[in-house]
C-alpha positions in Angstrom: 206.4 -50.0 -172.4 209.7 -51.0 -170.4 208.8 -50.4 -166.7 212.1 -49.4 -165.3 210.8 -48.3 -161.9 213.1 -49.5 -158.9 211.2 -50.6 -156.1 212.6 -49.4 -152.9 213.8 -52.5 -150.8 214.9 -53.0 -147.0 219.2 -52.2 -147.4 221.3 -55.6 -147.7 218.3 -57.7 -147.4 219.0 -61.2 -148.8 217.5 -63.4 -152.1 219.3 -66.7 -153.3 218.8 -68.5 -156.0 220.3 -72.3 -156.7 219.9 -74.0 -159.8 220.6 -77.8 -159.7 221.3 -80.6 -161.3 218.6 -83.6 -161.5 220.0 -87.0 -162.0 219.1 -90.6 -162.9 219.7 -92.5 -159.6 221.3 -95.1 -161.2 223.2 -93.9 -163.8 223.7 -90.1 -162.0 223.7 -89.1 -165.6 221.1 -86.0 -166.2 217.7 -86.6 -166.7 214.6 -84.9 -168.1 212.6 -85.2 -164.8 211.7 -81.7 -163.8 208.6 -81.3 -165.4 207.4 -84.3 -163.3 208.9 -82.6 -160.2 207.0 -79.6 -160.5 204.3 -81.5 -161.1 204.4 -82.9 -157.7 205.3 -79.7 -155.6 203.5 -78.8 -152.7 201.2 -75.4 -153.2 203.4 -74.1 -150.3 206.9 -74.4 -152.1 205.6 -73.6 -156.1 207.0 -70.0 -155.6 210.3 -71.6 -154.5 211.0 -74.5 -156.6 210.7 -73.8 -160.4 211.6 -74.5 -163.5 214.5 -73.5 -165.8 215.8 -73.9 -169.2 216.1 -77.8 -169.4 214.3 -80.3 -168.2 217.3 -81.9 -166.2 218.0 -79.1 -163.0 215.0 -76.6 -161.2 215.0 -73.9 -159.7 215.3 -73.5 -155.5 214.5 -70.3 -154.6 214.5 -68.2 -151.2 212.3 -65.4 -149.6 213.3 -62.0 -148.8 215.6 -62.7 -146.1 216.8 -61.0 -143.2 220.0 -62.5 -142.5 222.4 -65.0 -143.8 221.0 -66.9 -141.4 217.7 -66.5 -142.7 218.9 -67.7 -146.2 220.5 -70.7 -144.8 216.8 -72.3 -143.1 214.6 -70.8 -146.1 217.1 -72.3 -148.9 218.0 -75.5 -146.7 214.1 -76.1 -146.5 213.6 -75.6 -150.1 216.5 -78.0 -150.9 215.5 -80.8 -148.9 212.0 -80.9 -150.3 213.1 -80.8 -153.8 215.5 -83.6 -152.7 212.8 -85.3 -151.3 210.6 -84.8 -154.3 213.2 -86.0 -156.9 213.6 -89.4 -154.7 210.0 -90.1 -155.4 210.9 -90.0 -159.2 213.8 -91.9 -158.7 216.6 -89.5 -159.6 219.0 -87.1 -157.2 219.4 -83.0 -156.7 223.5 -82.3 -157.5 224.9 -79.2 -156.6 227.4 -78.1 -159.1 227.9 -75.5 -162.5 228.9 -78.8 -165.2 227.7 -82.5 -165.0 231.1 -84.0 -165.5 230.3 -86.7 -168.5 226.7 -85.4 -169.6 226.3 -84.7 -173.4 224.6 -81.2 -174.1 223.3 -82.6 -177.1 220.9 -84.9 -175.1 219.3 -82.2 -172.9 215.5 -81.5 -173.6 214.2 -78.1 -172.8 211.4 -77.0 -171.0 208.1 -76.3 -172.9 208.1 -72.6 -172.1 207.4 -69.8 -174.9 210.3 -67.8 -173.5 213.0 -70.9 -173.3 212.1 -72.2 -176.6 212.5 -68.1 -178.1 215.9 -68.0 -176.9 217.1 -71.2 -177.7 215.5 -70.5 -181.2 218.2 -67.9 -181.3 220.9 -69.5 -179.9 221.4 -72.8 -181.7 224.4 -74.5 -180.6 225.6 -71.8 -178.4 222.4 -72.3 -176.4 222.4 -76.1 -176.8 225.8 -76.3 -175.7 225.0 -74.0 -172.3 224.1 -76.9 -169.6 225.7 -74.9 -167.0 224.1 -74.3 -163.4 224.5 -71.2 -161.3 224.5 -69.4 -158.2 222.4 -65.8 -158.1 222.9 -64.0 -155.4 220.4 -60.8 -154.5 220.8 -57.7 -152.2 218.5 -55.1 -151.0 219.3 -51.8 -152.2 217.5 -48.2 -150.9 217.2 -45.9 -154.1 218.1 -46.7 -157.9 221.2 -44.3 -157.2 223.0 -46.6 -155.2 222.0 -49.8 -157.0 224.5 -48.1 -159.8 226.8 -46.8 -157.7 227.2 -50.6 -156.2 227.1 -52.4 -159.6 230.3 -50.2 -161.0 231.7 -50.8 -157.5 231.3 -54.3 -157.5 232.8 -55.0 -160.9 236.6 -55.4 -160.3 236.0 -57.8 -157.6 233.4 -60.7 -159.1 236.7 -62.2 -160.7 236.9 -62.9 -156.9 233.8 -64.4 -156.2 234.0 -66.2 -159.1 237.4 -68.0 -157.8 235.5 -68.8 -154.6 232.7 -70.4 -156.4 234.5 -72.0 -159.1 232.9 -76.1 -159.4 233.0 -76.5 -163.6 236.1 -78.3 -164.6 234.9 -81.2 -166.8 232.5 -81.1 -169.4 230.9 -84.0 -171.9 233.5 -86.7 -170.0 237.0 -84.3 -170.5 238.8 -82.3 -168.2 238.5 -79.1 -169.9 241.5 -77.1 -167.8 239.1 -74.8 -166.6 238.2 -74.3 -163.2 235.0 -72.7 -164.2 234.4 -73.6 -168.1 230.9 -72.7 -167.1 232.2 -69.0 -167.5 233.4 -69.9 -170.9 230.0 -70.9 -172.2 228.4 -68.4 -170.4 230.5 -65.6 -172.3 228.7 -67.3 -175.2 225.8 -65.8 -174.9 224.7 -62.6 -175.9 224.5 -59.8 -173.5 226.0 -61.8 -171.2 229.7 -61.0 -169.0 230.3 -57.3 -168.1 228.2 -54.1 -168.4 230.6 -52.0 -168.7 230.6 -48.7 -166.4 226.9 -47.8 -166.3 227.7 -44.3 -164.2 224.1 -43.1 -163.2 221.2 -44.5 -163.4 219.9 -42.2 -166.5 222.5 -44.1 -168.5 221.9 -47.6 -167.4 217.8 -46.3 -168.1 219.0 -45.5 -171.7 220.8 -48.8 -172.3 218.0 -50.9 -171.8 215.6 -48.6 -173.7 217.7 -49.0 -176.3 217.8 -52.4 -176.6 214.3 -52.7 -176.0 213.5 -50.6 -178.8 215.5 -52.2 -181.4 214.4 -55.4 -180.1 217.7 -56.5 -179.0 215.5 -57.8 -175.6 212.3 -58.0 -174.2 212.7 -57.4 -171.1 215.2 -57.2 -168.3 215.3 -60.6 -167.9 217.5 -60.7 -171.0 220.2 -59.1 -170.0 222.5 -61.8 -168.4 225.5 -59.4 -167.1 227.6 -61.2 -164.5 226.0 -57.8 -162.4 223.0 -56.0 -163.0 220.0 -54.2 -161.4 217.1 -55.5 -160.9 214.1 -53.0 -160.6 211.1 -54.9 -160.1 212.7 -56.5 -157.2 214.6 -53.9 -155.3 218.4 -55.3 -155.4 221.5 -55.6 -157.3 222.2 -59.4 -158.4 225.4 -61.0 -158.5 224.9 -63.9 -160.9 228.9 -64.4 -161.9 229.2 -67.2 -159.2 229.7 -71.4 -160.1 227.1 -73.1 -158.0 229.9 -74.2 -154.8 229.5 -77.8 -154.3 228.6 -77.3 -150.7 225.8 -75.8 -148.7 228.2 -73.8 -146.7 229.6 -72.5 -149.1 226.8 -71.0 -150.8 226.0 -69.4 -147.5 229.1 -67.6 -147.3 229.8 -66.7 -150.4 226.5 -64.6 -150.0 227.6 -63.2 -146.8 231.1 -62.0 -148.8 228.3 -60.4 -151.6 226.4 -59.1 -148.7 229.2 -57.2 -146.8 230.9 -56.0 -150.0 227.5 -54.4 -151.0 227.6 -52.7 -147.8 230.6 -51.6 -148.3 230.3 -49.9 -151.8 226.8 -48.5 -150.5 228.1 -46.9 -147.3 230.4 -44.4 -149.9 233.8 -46.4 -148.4 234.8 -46.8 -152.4 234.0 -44.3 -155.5 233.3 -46.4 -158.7 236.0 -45.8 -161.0 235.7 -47.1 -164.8 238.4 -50.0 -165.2 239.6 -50.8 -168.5 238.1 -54.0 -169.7 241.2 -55.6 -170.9 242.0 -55.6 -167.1 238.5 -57.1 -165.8 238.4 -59.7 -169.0 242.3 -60.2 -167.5 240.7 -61.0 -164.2 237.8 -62.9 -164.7 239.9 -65.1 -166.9 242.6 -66.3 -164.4 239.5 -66.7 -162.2 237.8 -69.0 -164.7 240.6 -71.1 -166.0 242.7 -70.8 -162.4 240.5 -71.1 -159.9 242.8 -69.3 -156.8 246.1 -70.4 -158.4 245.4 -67.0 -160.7 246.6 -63.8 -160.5 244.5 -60.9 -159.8 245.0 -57.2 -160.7 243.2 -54.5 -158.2 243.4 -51.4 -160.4 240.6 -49.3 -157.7 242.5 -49.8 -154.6 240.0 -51.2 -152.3 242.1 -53.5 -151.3 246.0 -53.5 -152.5 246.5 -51.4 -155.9 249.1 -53.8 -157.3 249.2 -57.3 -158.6 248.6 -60.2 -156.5 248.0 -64.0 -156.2 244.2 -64.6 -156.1 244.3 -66.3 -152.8 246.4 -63.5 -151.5 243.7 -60.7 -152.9 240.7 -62.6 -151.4 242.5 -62.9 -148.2 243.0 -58.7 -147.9 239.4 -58.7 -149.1 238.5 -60.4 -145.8 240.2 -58.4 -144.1 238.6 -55.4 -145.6 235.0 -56.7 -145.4 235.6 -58.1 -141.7 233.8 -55.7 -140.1 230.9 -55.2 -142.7 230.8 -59.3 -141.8 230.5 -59.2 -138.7 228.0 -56.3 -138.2 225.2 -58.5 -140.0 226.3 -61.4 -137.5 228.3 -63.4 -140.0 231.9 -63.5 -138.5 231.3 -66.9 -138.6 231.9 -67.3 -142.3 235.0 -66.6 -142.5 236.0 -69.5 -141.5 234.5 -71.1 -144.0 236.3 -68.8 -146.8 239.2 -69.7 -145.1 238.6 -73.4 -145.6 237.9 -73.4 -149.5 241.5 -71.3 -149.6 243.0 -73.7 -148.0 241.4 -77.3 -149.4 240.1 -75.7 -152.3 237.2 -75.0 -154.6 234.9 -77.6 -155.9 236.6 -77.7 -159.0 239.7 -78.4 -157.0 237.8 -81.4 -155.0 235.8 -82.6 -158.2 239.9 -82.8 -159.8 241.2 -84.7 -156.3 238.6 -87.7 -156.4 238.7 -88.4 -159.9 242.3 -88.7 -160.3 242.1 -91.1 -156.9 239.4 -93.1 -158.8 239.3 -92.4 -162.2 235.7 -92.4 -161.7 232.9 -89.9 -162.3 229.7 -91.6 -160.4 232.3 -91.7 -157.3 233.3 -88.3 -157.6 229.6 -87.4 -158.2 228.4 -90.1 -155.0 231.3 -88.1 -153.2 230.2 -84.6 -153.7 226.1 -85.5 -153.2 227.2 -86.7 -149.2 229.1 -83.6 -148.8 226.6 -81.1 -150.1 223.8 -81.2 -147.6 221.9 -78.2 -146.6 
């Protein structure tokens, strides 16, 4: 039987979860190294670095956290040791959503019942899906509200997801996307939007059904770019590219944070958005990056049709005081800066034009990541 019970959580309390890249220190193409990593982590970490579906990126996962603040020492200590460990086996940890010149069809997969099930299924969809991500969790009080802030949150992941975007080049070619990691995500099944879920009795019904017809398992198989998750108490925004700086990451989860707030405190009443509109969205997010355009069909921020850099900047403004009440005025700044240099798409796309030169580009981005 499907346990759908939400367990009551602290409000806007914080989970992150990174997934990254592990690479050959020579060639800085991916290698098949995690099992050995995992191998080799310390009994105090092995509930925060894991595994995942190939053997070339893990897992680095936080506590329940507090603050932003909170996220950036728990995730910053988890990062450095799995950097540590992966020197030890001779290879690197690279944050971003697409190794630029990797082939899919190299990748091994981990030996895991559930991995080698879906990819089963999958075939070259799943084989093709080397993607990394950024999931980002937030405390919620009562089942109610978890809905109430999923439907909330939909028209604005597009945004998020233009923040984030670091997945322009795939298998050595400049794919025009700044997030083709979106593409191959949409791949998937049950994957991209939920639609308007409404009440938690219909969301409940939904995944009943698809547990009976054995569309899933469990809730772990439904890969919305939002979704609840029961068992641990919090919405989960999992739309985002993995940001090719620590910073980044960090506020990019203090934007989720403060917009959950937000949609919890009653500011904003869910409205259902036609889909053709949120597809619109999330693809001038994707292929874009903030040169798209973005269409706020709620209100919470315009109600009109807008650049993308212009709608996150009124989205800032909006959530400013949401930011600063959990101590994170700080952050701003640092949405500020990728609006104004760029995402890591946009950085990835300057150094390889200067060079012509993926290991440089990749040598680049590995010194400016640090936690």
């Amino acid at each position: 039987m499907l346990d759908l019970h939400f367990k009551t959580s602290r409000p806007f309390t914080l989970g992150v979860e990174v997934e990254m890249q592990i690479l050959a220190h020579d060639s800085l193409n991916l290698a098949p190294a995690a099992p050995k990593i995992l191998e080799s982590v310390p009994d105090t970490f092995r509930h925060r670095i894991k595994r995942e579906l190939l053997q070339s990126m893990i897992e680095i996962l936080t506590g329940v956290c507090s603050s932003v603040s909170q996220v950036e020492d728990d995730l910053g200590e988890g990062i450095d040791m799995a950097r540590e460990l992966a020197r030890r086996h001779d290879c690197l940890l690279h944050g971003a959503s697409l190794h630029p010149f990797a082939m899919a069809g190299e990748q091994q997969i981990m030996d895991d019942e559930r991995y080698l099930r879906i990819m089963e299924e999958l075939q070259l969809v799943g084989r093709r899906f080397i993607t990394q991500g950024l999931h980002i969790h937030v405390g919620i009080p009562d089942r109610d509200t978890a809905i109430h802030v999923c439907d909330g949150v939909r028209p604005y992941l597009a945004l998020l997801l233009a923040l984030s975007c670091s997945s322009p080049y795939y298998q050595g070619e400049d794919t025009g996307f700044a997030s083709y990691r979106t593409k191959l995500f949409e791949a998937l099944p049950l994957a991209g939007s939920s639609g308007f879920l409404g009440s938690w009795q219909n969301y409940e019904n939904t995944v009943r059904q698809l547990r009976k017809y054995g569309i899933i398992r469990t809730i772990r198989d439904i890969w919305w770019d939002v979704r609840p998750h029961p068992d641990f108490g919090t919405i989960e925004i999992r739309v985002c590219d993995l940001p090719c700086r620590f910073d980044e990451i960090l506020a990019l989860t203090a934007v989720a944070q403060a917009l959950t707030a937000l949609l919890a405190d009653g500011v904003l009443r869910p409205v259902p958005v036609n889909s053709q509109i949120l597809r619109f969205n999330t693809w001038q997010a994707c292929r874009h990056g903030l040169e798209g355009t973005f269409v706020d069909i709620p209100g919470l921020i315009s109600d009109q049709v807008l650049p993308i850099r212009r709608a996150i900047g009124l989205l800032l403004d909006r959530l400013e005081p949401q930011l600063r009440r959990f101590g994170n005025g700080s952050r701003i700044s640092t949405v500020e800066d990728i609006l104004s240099i760029g995402t890591g798409s946009d950085r990835q796309r300057r150094i390889y034009q200067q060079t012509g030169n993926f290991k440089t580009m990749i040598k680049q981005l590995y010194r400016d990541f640090p936690a």
